[in-house]
PDB file of N, CA, C and O in Angstrom:
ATOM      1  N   UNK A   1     -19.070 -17.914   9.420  1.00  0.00           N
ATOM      2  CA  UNK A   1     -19.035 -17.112   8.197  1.00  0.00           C
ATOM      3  C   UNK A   1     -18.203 -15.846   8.411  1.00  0.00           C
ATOM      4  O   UNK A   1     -17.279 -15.539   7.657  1.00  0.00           O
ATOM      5  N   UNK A   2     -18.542 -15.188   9.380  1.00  0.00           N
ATOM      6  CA  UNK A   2     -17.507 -13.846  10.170  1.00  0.00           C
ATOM      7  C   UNK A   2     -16.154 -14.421  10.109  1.00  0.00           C
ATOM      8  O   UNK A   2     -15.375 -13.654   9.542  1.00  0.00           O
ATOM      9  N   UNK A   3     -15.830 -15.087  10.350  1.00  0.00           N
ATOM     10  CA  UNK A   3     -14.563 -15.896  10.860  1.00  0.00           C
ATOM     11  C   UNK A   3     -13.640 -16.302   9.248  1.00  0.00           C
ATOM     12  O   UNK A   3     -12.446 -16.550   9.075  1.00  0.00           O
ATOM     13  N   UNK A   4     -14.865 -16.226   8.202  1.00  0.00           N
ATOM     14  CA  UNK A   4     -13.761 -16.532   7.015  1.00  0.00           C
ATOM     15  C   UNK A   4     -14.101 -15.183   6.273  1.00  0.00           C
ATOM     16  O   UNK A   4     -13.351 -14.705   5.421  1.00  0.00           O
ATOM     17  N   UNK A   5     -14.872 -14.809   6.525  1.00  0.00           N
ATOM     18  CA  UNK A   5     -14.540 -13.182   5.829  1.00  0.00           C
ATOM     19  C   UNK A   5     -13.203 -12.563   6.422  1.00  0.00           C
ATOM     20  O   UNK A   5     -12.289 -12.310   5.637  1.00  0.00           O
ATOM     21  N   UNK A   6     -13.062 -12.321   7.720  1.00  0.00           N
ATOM     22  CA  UNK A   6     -11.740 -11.710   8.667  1.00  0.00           C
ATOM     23  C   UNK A   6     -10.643 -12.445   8.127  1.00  0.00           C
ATOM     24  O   UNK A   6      -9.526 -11.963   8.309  1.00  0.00           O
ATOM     25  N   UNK A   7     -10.739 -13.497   7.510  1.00  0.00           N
ATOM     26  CA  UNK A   7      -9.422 -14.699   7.714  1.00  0.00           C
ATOM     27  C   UNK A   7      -8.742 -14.118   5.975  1.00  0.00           C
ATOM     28  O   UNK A   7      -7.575 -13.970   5.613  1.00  0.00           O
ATOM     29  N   UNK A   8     -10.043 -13.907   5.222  1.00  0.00           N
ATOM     30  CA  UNK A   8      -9.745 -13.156   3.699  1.00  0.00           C
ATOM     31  C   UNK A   8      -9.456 -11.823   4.387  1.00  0.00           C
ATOM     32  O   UNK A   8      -8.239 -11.661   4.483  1.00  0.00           O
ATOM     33  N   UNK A   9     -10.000 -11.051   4.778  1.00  0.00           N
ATOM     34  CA  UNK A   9      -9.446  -9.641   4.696  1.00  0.00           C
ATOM     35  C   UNK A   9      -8.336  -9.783   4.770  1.00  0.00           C
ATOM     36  O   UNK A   9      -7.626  -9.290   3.894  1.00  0.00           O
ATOM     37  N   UNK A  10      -7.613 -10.701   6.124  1.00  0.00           N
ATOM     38  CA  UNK A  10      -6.436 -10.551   6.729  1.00  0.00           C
ATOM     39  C   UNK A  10      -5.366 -10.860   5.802  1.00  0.00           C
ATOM     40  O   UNK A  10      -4.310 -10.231   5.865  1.00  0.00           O
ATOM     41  N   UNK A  11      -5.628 -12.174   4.576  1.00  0.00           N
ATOM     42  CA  UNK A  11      -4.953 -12.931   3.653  1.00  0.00           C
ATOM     43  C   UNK A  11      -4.389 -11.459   2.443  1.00  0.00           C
ATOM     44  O   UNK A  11      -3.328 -11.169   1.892  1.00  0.00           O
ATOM     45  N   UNK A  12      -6.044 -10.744   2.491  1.00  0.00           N
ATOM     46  CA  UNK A  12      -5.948  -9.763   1.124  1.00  0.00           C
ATOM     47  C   UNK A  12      -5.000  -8.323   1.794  1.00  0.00           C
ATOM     48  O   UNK A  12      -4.221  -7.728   1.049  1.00  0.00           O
ATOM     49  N   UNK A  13      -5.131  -8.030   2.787  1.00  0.00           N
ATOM     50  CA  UNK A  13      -4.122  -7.119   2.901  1.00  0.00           C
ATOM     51  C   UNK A  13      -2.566  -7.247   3.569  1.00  0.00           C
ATOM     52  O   UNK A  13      -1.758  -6.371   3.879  1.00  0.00           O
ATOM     53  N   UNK A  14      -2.507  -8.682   3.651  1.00  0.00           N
ATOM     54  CA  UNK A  14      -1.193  -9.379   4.024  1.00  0.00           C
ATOM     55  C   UNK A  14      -0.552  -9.680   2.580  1.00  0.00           C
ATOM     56  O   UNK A  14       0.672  -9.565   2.535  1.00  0.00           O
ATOM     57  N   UNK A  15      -1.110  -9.992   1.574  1.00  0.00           N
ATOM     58  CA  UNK A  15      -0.760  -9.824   0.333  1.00  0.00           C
ATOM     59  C   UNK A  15      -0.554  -8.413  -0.479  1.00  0.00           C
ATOM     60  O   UNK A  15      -0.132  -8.392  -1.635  1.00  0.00           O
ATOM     61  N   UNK A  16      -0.861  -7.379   0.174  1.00  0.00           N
ATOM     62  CA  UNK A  16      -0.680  -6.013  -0.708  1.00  0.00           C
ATOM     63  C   UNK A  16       0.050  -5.685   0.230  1.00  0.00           C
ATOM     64  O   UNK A  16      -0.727  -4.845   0.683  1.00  0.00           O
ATOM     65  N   UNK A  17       1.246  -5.626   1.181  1.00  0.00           N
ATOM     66  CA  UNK A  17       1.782  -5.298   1.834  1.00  0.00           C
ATOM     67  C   UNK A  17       2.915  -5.383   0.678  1.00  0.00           C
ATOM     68  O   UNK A  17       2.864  -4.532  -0.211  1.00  0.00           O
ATOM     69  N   UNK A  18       3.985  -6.411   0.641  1.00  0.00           N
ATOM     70  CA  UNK A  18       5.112  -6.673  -0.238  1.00  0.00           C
ATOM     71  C   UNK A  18       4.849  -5.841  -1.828  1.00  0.00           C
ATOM     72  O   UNK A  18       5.797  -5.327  -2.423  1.00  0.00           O
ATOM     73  N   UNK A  19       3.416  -5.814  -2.375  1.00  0.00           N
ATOM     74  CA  UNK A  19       3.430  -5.207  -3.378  1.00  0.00           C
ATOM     75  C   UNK A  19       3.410  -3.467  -3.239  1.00  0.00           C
ATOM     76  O   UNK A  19       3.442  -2.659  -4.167  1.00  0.00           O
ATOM     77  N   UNK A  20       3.376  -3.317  -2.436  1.00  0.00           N
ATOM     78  CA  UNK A  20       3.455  -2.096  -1.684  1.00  0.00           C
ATOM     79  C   UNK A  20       4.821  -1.276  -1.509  1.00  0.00           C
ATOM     80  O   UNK A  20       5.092  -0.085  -1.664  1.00  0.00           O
ATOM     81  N   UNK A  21       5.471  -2.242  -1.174  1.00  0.00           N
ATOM     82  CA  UNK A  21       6.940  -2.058  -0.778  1.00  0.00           C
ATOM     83  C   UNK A  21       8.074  -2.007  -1.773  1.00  0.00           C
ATOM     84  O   UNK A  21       9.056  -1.266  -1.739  1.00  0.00           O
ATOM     85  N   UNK A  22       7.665  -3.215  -2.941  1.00  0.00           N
ATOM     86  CA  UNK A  22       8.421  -3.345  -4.196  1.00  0.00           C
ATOM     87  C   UNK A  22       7.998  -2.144  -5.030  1.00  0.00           C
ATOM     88  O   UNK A  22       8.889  -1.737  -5.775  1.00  0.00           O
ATOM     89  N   UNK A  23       6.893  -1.511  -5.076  1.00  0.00           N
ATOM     90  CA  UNK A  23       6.441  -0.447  -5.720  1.00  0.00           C
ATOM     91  C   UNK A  23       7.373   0.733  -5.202  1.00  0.00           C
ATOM     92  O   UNK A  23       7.978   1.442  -6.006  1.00  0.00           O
ATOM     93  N   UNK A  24       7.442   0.872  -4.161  1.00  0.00           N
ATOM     94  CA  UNK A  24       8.477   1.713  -3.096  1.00  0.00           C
ATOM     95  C   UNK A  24       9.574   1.663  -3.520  1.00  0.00           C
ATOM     96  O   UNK A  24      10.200   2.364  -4.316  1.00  0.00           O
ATOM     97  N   UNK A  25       9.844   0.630  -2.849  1.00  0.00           N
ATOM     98  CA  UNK A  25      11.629   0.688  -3.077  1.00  0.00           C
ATOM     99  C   UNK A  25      12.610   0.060  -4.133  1.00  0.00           C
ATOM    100  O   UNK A  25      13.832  -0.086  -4.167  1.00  0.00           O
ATOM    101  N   UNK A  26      11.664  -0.227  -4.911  1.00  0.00           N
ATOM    102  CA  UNK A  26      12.228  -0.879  -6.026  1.00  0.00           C
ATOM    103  C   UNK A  26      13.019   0.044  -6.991  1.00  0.00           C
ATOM    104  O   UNK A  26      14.183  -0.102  -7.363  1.00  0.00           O
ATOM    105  N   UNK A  27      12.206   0.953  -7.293  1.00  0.00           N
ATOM    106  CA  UNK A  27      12.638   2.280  -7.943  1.00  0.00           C
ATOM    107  C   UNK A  27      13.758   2.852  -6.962  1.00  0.00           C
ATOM    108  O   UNK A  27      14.849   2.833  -7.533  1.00  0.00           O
ATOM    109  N   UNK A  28      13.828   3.337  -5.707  1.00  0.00           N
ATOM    110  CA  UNK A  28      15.042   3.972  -4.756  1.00  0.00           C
ATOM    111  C   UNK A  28      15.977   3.028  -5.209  1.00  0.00           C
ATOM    112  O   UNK A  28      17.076   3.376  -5.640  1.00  0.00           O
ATOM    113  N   UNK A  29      15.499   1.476  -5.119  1.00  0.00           N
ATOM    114  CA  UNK A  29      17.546   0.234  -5.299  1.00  0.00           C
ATOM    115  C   UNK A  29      17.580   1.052  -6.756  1.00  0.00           C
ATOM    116  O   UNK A  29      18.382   1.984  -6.819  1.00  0.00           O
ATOM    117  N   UNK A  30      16.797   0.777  -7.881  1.00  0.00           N
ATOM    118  CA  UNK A  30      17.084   0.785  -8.660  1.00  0.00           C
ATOM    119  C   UNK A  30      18.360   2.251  -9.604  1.00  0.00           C
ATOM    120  O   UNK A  30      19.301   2.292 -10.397  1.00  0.00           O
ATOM    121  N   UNK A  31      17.362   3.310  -8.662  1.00  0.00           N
ATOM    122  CA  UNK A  31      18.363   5.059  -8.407  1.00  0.00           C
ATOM    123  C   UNK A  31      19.460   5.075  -8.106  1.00  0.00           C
ATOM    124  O   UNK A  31      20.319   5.848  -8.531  1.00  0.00           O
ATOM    125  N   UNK A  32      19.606   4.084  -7.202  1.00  0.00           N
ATOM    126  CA  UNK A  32      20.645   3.975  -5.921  1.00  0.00           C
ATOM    127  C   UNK A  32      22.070   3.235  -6.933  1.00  0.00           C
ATOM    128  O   UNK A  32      23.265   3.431  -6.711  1.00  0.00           O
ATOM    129  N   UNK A  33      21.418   2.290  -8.152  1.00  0.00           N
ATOM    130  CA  UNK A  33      22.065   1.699  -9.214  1.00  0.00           C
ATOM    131  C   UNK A  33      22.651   2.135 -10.245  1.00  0.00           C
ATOM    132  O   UNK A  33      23.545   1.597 -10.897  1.00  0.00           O
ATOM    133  N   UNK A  34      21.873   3.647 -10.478  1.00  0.00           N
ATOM    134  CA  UNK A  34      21.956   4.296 -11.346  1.00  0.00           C
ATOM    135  C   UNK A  34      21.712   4.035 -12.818  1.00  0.00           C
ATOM    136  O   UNK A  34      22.369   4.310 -13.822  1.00  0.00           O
ATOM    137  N   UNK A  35      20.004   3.121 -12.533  1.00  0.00           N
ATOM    138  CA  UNK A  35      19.466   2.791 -13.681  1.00  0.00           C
ATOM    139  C   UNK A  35      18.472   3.729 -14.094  1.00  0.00           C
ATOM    140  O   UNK A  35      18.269   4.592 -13.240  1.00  0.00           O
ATOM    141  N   UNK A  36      17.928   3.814 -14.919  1.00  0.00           N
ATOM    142  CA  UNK A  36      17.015   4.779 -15.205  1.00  0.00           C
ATOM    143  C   UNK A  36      15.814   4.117 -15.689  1.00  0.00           C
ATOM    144  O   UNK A  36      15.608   3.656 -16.812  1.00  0.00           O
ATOM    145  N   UNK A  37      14.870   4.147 -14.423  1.00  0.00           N
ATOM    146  CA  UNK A  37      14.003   3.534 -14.024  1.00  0.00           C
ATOM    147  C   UNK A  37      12.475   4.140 -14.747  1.00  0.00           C
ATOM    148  O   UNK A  37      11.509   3.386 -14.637  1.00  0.00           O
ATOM    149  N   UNK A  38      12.308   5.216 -15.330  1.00  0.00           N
ATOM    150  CA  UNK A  38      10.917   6.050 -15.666  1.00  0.00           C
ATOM    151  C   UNK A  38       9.904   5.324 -16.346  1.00  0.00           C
ATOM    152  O   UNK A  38       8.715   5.107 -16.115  1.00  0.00           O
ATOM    153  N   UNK A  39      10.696   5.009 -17.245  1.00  0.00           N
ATOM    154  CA  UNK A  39      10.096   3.564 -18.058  1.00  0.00           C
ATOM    155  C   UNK A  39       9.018   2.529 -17.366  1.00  0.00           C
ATOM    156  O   UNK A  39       7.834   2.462 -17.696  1.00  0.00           O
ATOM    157  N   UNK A  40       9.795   1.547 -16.102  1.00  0.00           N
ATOM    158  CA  UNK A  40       9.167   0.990 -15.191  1.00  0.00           C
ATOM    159  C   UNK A  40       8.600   1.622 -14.109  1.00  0.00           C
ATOM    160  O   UNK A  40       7.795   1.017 -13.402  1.00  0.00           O
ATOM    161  N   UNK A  41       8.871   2.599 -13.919  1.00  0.00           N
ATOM    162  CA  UNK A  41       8.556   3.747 -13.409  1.00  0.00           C
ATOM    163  C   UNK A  41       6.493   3.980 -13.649  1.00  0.00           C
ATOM    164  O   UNK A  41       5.395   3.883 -13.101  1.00  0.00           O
ATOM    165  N   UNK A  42       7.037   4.242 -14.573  1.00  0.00           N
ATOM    166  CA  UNK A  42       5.401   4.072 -15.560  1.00  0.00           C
ATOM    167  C   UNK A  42       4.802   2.943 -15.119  1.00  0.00           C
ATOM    168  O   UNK A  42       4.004   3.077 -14.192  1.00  0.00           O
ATOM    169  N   UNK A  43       4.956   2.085 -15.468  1.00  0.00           N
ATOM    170  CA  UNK A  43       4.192   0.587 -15.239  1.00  0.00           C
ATOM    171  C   UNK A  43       3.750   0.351 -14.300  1.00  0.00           C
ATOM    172  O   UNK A  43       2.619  -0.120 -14.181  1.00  0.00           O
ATOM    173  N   UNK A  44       4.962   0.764 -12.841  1.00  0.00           N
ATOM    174  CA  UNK A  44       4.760   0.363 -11.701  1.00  0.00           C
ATOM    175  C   UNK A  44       3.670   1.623 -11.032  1.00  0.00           C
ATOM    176  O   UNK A  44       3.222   1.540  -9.888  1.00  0.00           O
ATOM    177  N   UNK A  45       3.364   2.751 -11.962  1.00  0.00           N
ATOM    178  CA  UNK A  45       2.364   3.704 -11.560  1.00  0.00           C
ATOM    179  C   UNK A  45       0.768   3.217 -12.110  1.00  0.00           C
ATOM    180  O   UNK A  45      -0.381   3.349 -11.688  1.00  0.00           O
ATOM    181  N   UNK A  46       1.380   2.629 -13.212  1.00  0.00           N
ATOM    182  CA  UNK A  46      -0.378   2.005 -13.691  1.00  0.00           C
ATOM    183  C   UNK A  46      -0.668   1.147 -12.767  1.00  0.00           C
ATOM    184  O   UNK A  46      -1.759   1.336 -12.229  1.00  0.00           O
ATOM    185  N   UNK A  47       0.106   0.028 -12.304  1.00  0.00           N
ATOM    186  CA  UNK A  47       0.312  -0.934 -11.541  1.00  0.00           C
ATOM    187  C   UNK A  47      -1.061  -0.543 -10.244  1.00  0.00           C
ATOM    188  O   UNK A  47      -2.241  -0.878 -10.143  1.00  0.00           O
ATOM    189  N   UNK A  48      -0.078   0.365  -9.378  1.00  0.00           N
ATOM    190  CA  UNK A  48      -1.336   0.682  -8.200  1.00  0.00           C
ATOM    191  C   UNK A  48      -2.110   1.922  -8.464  1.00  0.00           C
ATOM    192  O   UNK A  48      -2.677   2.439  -7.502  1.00  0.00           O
ATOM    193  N   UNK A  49      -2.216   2.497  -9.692  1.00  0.00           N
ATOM    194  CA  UNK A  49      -3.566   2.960 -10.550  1.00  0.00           C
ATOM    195  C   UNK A  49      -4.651   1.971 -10.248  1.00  0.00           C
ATOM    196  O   UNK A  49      -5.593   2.250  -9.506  1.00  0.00           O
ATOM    197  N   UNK A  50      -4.502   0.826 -10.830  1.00  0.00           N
ATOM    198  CA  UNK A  50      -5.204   0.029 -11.011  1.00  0.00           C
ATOM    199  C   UNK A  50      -5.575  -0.791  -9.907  1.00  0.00           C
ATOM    200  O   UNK A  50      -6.565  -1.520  -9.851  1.00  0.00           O
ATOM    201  N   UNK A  51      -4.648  -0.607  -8.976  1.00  0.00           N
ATOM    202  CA  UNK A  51      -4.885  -1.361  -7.810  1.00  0.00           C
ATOM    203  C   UNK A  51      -5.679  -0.885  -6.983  1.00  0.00           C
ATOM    204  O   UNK A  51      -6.429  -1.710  -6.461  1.00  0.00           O
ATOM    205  N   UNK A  52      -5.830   0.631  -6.536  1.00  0.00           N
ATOM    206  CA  UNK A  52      -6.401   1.140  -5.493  1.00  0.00           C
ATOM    207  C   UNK A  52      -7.940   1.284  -6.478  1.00  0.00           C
ATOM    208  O   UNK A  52      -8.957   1.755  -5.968  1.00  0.00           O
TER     209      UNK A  52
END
């Protein structure tokens, strides 16, 4: 039972890693593009609002 709880933790924060990162740097490519990102900007702030 220990052994599949650890095996989920490991699954659930191996999965919020990449969403982590796209939240990050998605907005910097997007600057870097010279799009004007505030808009998604927003979303991607409700986004891990809601997440944490």
């Amino acid at each position: 039972m220990e052994g599949d709880f650890r095996k989920l933790l490991f699954w659930n924060v191996l999965a919020s890693i990449p969403a982590g990162l796209v939240s990050v740097l998605l907005p910097l490519y997007l600057a870097e593009l010279g799009i004007d990102y505030s808009g998604m900007g927003f979303i991607f702030g409700q986004g891990q609002y809601l997440a944490s």
